[in-house]
C-alpha positions as CSV (number, residue, x, y, z in Angstrom):
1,X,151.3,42.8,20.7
2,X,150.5,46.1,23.0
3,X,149.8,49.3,23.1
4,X,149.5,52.2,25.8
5,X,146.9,54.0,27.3
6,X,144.4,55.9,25.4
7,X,143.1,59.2,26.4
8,X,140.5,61.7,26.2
9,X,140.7,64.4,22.5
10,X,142.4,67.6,23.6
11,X,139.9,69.7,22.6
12,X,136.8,67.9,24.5
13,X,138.7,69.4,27.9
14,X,137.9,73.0,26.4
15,X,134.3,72.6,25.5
16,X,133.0,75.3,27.9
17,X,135.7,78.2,26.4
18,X,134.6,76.9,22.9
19,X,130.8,77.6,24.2
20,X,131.0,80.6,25.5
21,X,133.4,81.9,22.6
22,X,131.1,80.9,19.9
23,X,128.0,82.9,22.3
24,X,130.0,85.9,21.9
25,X,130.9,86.1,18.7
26,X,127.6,85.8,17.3
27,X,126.1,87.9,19.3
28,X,128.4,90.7,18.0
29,X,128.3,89.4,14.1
30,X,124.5,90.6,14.2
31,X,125.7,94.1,15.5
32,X,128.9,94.9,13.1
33,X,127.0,93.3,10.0
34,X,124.5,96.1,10.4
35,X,126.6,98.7,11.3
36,X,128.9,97.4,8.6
37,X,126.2,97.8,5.5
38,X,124.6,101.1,6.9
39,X,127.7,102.8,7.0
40,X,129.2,101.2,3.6
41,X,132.5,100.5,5.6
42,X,134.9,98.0,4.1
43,X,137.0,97.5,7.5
44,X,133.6,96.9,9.1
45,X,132.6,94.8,6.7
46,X,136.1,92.4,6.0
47,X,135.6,92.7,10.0
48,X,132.1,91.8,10.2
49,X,133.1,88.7,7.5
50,X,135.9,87.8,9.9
51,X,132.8,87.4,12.6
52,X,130.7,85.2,10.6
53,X,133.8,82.6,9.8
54,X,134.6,82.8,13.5
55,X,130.7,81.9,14.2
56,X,130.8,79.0,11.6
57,X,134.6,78.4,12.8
58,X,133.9,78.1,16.4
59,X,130.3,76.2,15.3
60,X,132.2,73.6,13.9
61,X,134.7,73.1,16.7
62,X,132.2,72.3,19.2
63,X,130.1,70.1,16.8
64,X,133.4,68.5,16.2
65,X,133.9,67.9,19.7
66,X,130.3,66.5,19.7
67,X,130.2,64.3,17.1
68,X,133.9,62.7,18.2
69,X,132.3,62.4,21.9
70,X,128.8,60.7,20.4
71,X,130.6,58.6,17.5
72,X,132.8,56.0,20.1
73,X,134.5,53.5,18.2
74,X,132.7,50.5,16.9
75,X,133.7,47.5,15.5
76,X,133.9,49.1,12.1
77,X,135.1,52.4,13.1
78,X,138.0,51.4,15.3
79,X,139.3,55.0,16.3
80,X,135.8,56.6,16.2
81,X,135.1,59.8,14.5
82,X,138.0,62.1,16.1
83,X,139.5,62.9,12.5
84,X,136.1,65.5,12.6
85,X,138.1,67.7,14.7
86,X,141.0,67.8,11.8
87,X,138.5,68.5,8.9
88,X,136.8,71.4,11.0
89,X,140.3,72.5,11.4
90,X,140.9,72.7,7.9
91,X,137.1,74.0,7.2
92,X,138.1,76.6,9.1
93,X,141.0,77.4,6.8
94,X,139.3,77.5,3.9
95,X,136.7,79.9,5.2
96,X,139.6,81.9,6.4
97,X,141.1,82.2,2.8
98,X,137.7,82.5,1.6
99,X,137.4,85.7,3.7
100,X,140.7,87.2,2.9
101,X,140.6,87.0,-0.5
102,X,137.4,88.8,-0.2
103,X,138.7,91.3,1.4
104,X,141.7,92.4,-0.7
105,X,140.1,91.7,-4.2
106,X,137.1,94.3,-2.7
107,X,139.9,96.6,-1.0
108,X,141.8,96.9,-4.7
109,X,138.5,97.4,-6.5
110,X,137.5,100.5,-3.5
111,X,140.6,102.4,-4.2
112,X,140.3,103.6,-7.7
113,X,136.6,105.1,-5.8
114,X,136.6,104.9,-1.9
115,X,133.2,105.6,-0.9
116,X,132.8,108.2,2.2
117,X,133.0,106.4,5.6
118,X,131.6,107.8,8.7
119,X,134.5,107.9,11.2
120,X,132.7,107.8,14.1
121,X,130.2,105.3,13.9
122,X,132.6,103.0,12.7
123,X,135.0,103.7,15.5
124,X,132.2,103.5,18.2
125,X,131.6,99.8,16.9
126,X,135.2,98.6,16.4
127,X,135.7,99.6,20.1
128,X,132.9,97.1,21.2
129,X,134.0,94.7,18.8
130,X,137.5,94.4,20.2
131,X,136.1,94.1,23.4
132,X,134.2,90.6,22.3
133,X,137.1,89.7,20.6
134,X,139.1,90.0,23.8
135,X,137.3,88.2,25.4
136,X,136.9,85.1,23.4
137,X,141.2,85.8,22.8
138,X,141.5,85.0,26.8
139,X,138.8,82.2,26.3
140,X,140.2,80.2,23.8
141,X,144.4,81.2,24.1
142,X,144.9,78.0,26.9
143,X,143.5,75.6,24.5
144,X,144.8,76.8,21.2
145,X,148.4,75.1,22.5
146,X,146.6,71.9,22.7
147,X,144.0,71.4,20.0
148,X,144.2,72.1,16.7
149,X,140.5,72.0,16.6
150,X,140.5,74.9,19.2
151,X,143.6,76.2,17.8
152,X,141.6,76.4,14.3
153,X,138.7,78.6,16.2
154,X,141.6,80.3,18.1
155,X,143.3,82.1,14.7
156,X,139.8,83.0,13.8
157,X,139.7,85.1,16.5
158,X,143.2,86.3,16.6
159,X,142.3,87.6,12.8
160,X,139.2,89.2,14.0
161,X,141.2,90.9,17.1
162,X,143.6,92.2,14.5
163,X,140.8,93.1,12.4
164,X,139.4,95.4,14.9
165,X,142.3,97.0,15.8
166,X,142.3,97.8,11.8
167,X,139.0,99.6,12.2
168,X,140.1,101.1,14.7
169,X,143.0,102.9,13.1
170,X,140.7,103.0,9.9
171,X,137.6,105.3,11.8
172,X,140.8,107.5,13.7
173,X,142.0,108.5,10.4
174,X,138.7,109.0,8.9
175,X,137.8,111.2,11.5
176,X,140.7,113.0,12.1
177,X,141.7,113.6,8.7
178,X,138.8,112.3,6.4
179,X,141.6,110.3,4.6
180,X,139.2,108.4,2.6
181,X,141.7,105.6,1.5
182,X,142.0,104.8,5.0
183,X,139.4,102.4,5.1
184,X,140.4,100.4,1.9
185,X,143.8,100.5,2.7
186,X,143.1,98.9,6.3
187,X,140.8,96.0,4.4
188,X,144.5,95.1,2.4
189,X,146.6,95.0,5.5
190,X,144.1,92.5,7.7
191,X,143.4,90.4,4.5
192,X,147.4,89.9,4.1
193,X,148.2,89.3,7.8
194,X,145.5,86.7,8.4
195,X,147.0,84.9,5.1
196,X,150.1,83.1,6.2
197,X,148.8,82.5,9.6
198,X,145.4,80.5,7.6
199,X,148.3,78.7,6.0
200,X,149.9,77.3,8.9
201,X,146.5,76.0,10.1
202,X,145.5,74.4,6.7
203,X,149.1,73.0,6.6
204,X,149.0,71.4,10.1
205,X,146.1,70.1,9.2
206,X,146.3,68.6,6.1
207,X,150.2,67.0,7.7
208,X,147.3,64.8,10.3
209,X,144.9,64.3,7.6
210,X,147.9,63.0,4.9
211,X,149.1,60.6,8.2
212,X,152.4,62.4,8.3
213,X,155.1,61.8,11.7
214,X,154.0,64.3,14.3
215,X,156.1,67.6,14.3
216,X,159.4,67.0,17.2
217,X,159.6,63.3,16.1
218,X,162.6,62.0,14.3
219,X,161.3,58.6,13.5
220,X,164.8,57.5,12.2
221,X,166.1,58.3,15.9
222,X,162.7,56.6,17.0
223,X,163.8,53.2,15.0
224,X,167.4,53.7,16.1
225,X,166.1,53.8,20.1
226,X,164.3,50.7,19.7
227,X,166.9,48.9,17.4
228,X,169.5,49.7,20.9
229,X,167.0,47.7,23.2
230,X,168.4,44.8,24.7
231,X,167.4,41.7,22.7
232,X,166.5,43.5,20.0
233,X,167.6,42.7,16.1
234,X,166.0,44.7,13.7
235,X,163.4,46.8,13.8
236,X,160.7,47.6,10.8
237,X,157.3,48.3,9.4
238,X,157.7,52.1,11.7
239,X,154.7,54.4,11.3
240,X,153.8,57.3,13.7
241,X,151.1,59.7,13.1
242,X,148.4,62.3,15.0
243,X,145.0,60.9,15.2
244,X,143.7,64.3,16.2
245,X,145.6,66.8,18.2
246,X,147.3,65.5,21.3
247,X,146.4,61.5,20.4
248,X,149.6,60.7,18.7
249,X,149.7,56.8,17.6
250,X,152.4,54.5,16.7
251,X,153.0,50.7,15.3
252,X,156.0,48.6,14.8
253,X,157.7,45.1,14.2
254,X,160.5,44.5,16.6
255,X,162.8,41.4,15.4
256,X,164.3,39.6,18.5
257,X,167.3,37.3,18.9
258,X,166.4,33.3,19.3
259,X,166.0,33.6,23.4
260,X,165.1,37.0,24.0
261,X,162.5,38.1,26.7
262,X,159.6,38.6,24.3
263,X,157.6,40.4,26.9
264,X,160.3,41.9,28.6
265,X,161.6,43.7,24.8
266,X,157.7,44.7,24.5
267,X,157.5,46.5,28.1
268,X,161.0,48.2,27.5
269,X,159.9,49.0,23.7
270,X,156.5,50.6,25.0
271,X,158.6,52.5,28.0
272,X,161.2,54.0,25.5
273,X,158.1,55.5,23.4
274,X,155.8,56.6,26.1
275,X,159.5,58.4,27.9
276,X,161.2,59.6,25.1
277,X,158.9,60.3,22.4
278,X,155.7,60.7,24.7
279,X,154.1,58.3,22.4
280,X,151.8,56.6,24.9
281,X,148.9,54.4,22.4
282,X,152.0,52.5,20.3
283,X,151.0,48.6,18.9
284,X,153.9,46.8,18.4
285,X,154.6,43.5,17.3
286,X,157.8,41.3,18.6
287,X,158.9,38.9,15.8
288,X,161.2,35.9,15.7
289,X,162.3,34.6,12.2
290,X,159.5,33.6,9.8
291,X,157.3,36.1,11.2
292,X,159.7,38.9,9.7
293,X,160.3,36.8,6.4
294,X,157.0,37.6,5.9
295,X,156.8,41.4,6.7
296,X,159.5,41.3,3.6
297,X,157.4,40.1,1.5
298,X,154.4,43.1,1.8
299,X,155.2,45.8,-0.8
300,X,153.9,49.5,1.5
């Protein structure tokens, strides 16, 4: 048996953009929710929403990250509690759909009636509101390509960039031209972009979650690699799949001709994975005869 090198959850190395993201955001939720009610704004308000899911979002990210750091493995948790960072992933989805449903159910039901917006107050605070959602864009962008945990807080804050970009338009044309759908109109168009990009998250996580091969690896080509090792017969029992983001994990039985290098097959087994597939932690199991008669015999 063996197995590579472990290493530390990809989004633990962004804990301090993850902090000071999450001080941002809700220090601006508290100014755009009032703004949002006293001026009856539906931008500001979808906006304001975005905010609070990105305060939750980003919450659970770094509590995540704290209860996978705490929670080591044990004796009966044998890969401790990283799978958190997956299921705040996909919390984060849900409250994302959540929101944008919201949005365009309340949008459709504004334009029979839109309600009289005050341009400029609403452009005054979707300035300073893309200004925090700069800022915590830039904060969390490096880690987004490495965590879906971050990458879950990440779209959050992409929606809410967008978002205020919508207000912004939304308070122009108020003010400009008192178009009074502008506002509603603005609440369907973030509500539909932040849609299919909520579904990519909830899909990549629910692919980790449902134990599925890793997206880039062909595990028929992986099984064929191994089968073309010297010494090797047959190879079976293959799985591959994410722990959390970046901790990919793999196991397999590795048949050997009578007088093989049993150790020398499991070094060049472990090399081929870690070099070609980047799948450093793999357990494998080198099998002669009986051994594999019996793998036959299990029925998953």
């Amino acid at each position: 048996m063996g197995h590579g090198h472990g290493h530390a959850s990809a989004s633990g190395r962004h804990l301090g953009a993850l902090t000071a993201a999450f001080a941002i955001t809700a220090a601006f939720t508290v100014v755009e929710l009032v703004a949002g009610i006293a001026t009856s704004s539906l931008a500001l308000l979808s906006d304001a929403a975005h905010m609070v899911t990105d305060v939750i979002g980003v919450g659970l990210a770094l509590l995540a990250i704290l209860v996978a750091r705490r929670a080591r493995r044990t004796a009966a948790r044998t890969f401790g509690l990283y799978r958190a960072e997956v299921l705040a992933a996909l919390a984060n989805a849900v409250l994302l759909f959540g929101v944008a449903g919201y949005v365009l159910l309340e949008a459709v039901r504004r334009l029979a009636d839109p309600p009289a917006v005050p341009g400029g107050t609403v452009l005054a605070v979707a300035f300073a509101g893309l200004a925090a959602n700069v800022v915590a864009f830039l904060l969390l962008r490096k880690g987004s390509a490495d965590s879906l945990n971050v990458r879950g807080a990440y779209l959050e804050v992409v929606a809410d960039l967008v978002g205020s970009l919508g207000v912004l338009v939304s308070g122009a044309l108020t003010l400009l031209f008192g178009w009074r759908y502008a506002d509603a109109v603005l609440g369907v168009a973030i509500g539909l972009w932040v849609l299919p990009r909520t579904w990519t998250l909830a899909r990549r996580s629910l692919r980790i979650l449902f134990q599925h091969a890793p997206d880039g690896v062909d595990v028929d080509r992986l099984t064929t690699s191994l089968c073309a090792l010297d010494g090797v017969d047959e190879v079976h029992d293959v799985h591959v799949w994410t722990l959390t983001s970046g901790m990919e994990v793999a196991s397999a039985h590795l048949t050997v001709r009578p007088g093989a290098d049993q150790t020398q097959v499991l070094h060049t087994a472990q090399r081929t994975l870690a070099d070609d597939y980047r799948l450093e932690h793999a357990t494998l199991q080198v099998e002669v005869g009986a051994a594999t008669a019996r793998c036959r015999a299990l029925h998953w």
